[in-house]
C-alpha positions as CSV (number, residue, x, y, z in Angstrom):
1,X,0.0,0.0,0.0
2,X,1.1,3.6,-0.1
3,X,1.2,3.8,3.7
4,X,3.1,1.3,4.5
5,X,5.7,2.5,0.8
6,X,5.9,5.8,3.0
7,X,7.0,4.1,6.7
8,X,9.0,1.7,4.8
9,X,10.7,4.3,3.0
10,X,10.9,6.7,5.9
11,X,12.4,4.1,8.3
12,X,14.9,3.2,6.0
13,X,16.3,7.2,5.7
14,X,15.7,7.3,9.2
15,X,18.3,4.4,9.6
16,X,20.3,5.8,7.1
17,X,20.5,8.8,8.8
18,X,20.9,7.4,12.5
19,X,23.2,4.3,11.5
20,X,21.0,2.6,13.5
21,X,17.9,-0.2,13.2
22,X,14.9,1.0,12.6
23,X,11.7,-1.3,14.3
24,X,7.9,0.0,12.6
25,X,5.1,-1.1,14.6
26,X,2.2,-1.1,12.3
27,X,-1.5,-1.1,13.6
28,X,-2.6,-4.1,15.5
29,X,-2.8,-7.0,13.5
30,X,-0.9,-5.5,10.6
31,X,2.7,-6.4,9.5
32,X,6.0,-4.8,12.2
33,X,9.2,-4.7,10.0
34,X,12.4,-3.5,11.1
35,X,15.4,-1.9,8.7
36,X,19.0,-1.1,8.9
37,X,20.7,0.9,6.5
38,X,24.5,1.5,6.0
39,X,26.7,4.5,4.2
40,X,28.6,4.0,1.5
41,X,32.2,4.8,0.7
42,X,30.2,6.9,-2.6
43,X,33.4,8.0,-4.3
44,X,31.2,10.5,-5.5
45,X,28.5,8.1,-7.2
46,X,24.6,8.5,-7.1
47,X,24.4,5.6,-4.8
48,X,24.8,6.4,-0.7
49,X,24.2,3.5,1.1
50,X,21.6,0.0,1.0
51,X,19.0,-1.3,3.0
52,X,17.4,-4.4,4.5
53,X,14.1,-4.9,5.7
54,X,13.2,-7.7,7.8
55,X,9.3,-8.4,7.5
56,X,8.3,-10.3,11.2
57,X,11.9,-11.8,11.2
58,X,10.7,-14.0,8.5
59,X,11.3,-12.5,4.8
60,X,14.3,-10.1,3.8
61,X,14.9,-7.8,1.4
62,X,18.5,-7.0,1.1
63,X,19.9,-4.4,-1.5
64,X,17.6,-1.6,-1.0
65,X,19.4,1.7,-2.9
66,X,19.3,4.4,-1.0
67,X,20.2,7.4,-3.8
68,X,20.5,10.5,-4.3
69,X,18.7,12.7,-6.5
70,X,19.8,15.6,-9.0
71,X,18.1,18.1,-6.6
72,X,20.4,16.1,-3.8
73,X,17.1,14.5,-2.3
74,X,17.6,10.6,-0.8
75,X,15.2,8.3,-2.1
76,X,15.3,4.9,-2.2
77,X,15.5,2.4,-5.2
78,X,13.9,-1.6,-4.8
79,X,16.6,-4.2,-5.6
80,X,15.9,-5.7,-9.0
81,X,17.5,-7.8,-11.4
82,X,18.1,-7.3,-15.1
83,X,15.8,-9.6,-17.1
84,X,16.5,-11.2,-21.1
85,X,12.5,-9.2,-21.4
86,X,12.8,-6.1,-23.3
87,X,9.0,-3.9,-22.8
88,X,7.0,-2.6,-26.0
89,X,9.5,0.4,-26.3
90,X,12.5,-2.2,-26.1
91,X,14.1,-1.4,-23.3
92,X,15.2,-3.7,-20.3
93,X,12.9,-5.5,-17.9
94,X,13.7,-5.3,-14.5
95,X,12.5,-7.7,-11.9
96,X,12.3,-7.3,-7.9
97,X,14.5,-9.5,-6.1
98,X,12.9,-11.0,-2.1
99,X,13.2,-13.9,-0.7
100,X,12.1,-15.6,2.6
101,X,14.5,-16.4,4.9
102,X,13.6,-19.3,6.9
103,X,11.8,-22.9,6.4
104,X,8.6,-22.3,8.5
105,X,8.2,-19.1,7.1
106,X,8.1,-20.5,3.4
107,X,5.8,-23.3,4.9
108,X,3.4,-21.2,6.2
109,X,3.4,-18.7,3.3
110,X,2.8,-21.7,0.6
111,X,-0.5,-23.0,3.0
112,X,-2.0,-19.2,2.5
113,X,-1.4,-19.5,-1.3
């Protein structure tokens, strides 16, 4: 959802920012998540630091981008992977990259599938 783009996105600048976790309690009954986020040695490059967001300690997302803009605004950039697909104007797919972390979380994700 949007909402939870924005606290995903804002805990991850807040980490960024900090250099420390960042834990998100959402309503009750909705998902917690927690994210860290490193610096980068930049060297001058559009890319500052990367992310990971643990979802309930169950599924990752590693690789996050955390970037900055032209106007020198952070944002942050999904992982993705560079797909044989080209789109209707010929230009590259991209895919997201996530995975789940352990066993039991994979086993209970497949039985709600």
């Amino acid at each position: 959802t949007k909402e939870f783009r924005e606290s995903l996105y804002n805990a991850i600048l807040d980490s960024f920012k900090s250099g420390k976790d960042v834990v998100v309690s959402e309503k009750e009954g909705e998902l917690a998540f927690s994210v860290k986020a490193i610096a980068l040695d930049d060297n001058g490059q559009p890319t500052k630091g990367l992310a990971r967001l643990c979802l309930e300690e169950s599924f990752v997302i590693n690789n996050m981008s955390i970037v900055e803009g032209k106007d020198g605004s952070l944002f942050v950039a999904m992982p993705s992977y560079k797909t044989k697909s080209v789109d209707e104007n010929g230009k590259a797919v991209y895919k997201d990259v996530c995975y789940p972390t352990t066993k039991e979380f994979r086993q209970q994700n497949n039985k709600t599938n």
